[in-house]
N, C-alpha and C positions, 0 to 999 in steps of 0.2 A: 394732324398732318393733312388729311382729306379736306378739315373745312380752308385750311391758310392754304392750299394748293386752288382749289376752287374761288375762293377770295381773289388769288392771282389771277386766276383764268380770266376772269368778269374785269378786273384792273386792264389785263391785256388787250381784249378784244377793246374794252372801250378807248384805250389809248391806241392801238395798231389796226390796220387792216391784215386777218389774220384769214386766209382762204383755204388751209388744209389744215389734218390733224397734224399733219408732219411738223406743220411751219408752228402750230401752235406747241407741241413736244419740245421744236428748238426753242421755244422762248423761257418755258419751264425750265428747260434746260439752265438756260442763261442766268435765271433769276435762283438755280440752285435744287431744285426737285430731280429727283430720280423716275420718270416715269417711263411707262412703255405705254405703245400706241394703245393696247388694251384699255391701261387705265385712263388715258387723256378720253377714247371713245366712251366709257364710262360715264366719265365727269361731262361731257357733253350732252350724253341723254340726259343724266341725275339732274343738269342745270339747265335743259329745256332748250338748251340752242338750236337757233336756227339760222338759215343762212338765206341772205340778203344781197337782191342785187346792187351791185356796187360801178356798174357805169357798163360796157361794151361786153357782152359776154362775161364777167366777171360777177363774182359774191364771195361775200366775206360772212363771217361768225356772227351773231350777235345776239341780245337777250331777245326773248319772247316779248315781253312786257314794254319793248322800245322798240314795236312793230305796229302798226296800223293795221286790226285785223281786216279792217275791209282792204287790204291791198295783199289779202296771203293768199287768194286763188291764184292771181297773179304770180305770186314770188315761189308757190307751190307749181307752177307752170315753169320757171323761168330753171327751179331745181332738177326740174323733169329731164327738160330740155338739155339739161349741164352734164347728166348723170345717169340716167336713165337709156340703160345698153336693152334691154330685154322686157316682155312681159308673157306669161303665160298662166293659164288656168286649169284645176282638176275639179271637178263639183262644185264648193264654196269657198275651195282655195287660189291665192293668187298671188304668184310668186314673180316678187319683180328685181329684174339683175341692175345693179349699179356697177359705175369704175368702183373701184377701189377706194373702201372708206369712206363711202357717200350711203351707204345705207341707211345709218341711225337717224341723219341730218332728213334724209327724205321721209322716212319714215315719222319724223316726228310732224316734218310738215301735213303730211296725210292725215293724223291725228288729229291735229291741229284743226280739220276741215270741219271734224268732228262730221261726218257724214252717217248718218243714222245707218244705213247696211253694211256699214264695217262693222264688224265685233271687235276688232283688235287687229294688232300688228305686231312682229316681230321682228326684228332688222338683225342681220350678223354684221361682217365686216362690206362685204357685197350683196345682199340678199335679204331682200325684205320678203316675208309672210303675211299675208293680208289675209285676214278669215271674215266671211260674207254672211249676211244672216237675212232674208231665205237667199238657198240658193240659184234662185231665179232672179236676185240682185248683179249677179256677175256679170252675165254679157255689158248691160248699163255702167254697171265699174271699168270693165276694159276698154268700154269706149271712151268715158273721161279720161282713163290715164292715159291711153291711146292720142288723144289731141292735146293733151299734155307735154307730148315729147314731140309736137312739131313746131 
């Protein structure tokens, strides 16, 4: 069930422009799957997506692999900007607030940067966890995501 749901997901997005988890839920929907946002945010991280500017302030879903990495500072710039309500820090941690449902999407992009003083990341449904290694990497991290969300 997981992998023919997933199979759909990657069908969808390459055929529709798909800009939220919601919109991506109704199409599951359409096509006969039972899911909850839970699990469609799942299948998002599991399949690496990420989201891509798509014209005037707008992004949509799409594979990893069918992104130009030299254009993801950028398009991790453009997620900031979309999504990115808050930033704050305790020692080496660094907790950043999205709308709603933008966590995972941002957060993978940050991985994605693969920036050597990040140790990892965690994302909920609004709320990414960023852990720093040393922690006199932080202030330098907050200023990038900082110019990130203007």
């Amino acid at each position: 069930m997981k992998n023919a749901r997933q199979k759909t997901i990657k069908q969808i997005i390459d055929n529709k422009i798909i800009h939220t988890q919601s919109e991506l839920a109704r199409e599951l929907h359409q096509q006969g799957f039972k899911v909850t946002q839970a699990t469609v945010s799942r299948d998002i991280k599991e399949l690496g997506l990420i989201k891509v500017p798509v014209g005037n302030d707008s992004s949509k879903y799409s594979m990893p692999n069918r992104v130009a990495p030299i254009n993801m500072v950028k398009r991790v710039k453009q997620m900031f900007h979309d999504n990115v309500t808050n930033i704050d820090f305790s020692e080496n941690l660094i907790v950043i607030r999205t709308v709603p449902g933008a966590a995972m999407v941002v957060a993978s992009g940050i991985d994605y940067l693969g920036w050597k003083e990040i140790l990892g990341s965690v994302a909920g449904d609004d709320t990414i966890l960023i852990i720093a290694k040393p922690k006199e990497a932080v202030p330098d991290l907050i200023q990038k995501f900082s110019k990130f969300m203007v």
